[in-house]
C-alpha positions in Angstrom: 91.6 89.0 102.8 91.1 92.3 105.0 92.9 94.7 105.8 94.8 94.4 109.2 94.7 97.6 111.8 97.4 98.7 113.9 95.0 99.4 117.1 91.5 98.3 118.3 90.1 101.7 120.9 87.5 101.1 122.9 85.9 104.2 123.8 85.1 105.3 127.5 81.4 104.8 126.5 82.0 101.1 125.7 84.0 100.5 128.5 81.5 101.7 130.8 78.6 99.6 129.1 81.0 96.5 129.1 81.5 97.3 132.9 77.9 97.6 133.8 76.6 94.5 131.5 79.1 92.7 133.6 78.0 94.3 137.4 74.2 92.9 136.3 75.3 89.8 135.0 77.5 89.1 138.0 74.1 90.4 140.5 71.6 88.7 138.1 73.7 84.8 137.7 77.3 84.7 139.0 80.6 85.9 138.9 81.7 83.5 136.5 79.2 84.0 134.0 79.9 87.7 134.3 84.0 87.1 133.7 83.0 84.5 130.9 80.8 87.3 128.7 83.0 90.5 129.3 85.9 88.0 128.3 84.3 87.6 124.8 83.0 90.8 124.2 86.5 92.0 124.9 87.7 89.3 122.4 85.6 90.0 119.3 86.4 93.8 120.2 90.0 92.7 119.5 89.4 90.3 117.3 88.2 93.4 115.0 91.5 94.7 114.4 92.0 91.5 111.8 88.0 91.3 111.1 87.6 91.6 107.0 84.1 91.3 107.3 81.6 94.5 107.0 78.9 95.2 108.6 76.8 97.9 108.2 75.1 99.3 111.2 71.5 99.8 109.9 69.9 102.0 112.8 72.7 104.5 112.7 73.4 106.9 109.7 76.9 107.2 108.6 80.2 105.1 108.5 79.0 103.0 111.6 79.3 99.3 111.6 78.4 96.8 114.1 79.5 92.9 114.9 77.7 91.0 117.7 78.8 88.2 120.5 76.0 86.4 121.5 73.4 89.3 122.7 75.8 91.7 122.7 76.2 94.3 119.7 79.5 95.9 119.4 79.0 99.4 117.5 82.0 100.5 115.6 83.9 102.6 113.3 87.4 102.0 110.8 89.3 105.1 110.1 92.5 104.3 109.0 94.3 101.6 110.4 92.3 102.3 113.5 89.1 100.6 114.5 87.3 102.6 117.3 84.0 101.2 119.5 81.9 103.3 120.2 79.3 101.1 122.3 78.1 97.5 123.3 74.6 97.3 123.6 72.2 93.9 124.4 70.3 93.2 121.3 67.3 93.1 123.5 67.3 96.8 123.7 65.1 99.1 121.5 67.6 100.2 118.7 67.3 103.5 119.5 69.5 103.1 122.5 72.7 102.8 120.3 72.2 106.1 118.8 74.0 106.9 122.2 77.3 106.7 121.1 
């Protein structure tokens, strides 16, 4: 069983790629759709404060780890009882795009 975190943060960075994932999807298909995906991407953000899984983000060096919600990947990091994401990228993306965190 994992360990449980007081606090999920999600970073300006995240929120602002959360925000413009949602303005495309919402241009691109529908409102909707665009409501429906930033609800669950906001969801497994939260749902990481109880996550006891690991995952180890493999493009990034250091104590990064990363979950993903259908093409979204959630970048992370657990310090403490704090889990902090750094950025959501689409998995379609060339990986060096999530060194921008």
């Amino acid at each position: 069983m994992g360990l449980k975190r007081e606090k999920v943060i999600i970073t300006r960075k995240a929120q602002e790629s959360i925000r413009e994932y949602y303005n495309y999807i919402k241009r691109t298909a529908s409102q909707e759709s665009a409501h429906k995906v930033r609800k669950a991407i906001l969801d497994k953000c939260k749902g990481l404060k109880d996550f006891s899984g690991y995952s180890e983000e493999r493009y990034l060096k250091g104590d990064y780890r990363s979950v993903t919600q259908w093409d979204y990947n959630i970048i992370y990091t657990v310090a403490g009882n704090e889990v902090r994401i750094l950025n959501v990228i689409h998995t379609s993306e060339h990986p060096d795009k999530r060194k921008n965190i």
